[in-house]
N, C-alpha and C positions, 0 to 999 in steps of 0.2 A: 504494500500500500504506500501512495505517496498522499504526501499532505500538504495542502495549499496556503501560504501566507500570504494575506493583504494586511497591509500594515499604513496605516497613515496618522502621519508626526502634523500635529499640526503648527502651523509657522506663523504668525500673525502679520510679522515682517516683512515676510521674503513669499508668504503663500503656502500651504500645504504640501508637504513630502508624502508622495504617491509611493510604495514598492511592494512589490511582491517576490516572494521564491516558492518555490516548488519542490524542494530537495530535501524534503523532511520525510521520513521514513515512521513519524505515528506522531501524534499530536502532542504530547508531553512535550518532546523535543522544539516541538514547534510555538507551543505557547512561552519556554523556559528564551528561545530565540528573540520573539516579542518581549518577554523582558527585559531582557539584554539589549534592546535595541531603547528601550524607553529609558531604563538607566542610564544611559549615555546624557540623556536629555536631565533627566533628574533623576539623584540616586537613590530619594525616596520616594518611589513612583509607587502609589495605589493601584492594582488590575480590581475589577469589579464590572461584572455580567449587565451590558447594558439594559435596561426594562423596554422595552418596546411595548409601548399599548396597542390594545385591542386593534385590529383592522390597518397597520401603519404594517409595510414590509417591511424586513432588514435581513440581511445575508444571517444566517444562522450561526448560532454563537460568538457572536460579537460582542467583543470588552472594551469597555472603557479603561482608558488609561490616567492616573491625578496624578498630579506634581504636587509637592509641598504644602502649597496654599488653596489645594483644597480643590483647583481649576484642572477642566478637562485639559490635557495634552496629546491627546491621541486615540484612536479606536485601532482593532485589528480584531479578527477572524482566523482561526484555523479550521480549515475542513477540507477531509479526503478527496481527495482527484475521482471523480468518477466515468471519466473518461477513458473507452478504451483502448486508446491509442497510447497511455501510458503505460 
C-alpha cells in the first residue's frame, strides 16, 4: 500500500505552501512526516482532527495543524492511493 500526503503550510506572507508525496508505505509514517514538516514551522505544533459539519465536503481525514498561539498553521491529509496503477 502506498499513502498519499497533501500537506498545506499556510503563508500569510508569501501565500500558501501546496505539497504533496506519495512514498509512504502506511499512514503512521505518513502522519509522523506531517509532523515533521509542521515542526519546522513551529516546534510546538498542535495536530487535531478537523470537525467538518454536516453536508460541507472535505478530503477525509484531514488535520489541523496550531502553532503556539493557538492559530491555524496548516491542514494535511493522509490517505491510501487507491489507484491501480500504483
Amino acid at each position: 500500500m502506498k499513502v498519499l500526503l497533501i500537506i498545506i503550510v499556510f503563508n500569510f506572507a508569501s501565500g500558501s505552501e501546496l505539497n504533496t508525496r506519495r512514498d509512504f508505505v502506511d499512514e503512521p509514517t505518513c502522519h509522523a512526516a506531517a509532523l515533521q514538516a509542521f515542526r519546522e514551522v513551529d516546534e510546538n505544533v498542535e495536530i487535531r482532527a478537523m470537525h467538518i459539519p454536516e453536508g460541507q465536503e472535505m478530503l477525509e481525514g484531514t488535520m489541523i495543524a496550531y502553532g503556539t498561539e493557538g492559530g491555524e498553521i496548516g491542514m494535511y491529509a493522509c490517505n491510501p492511493l487507491r489507484s491501480s496503477t500504483e
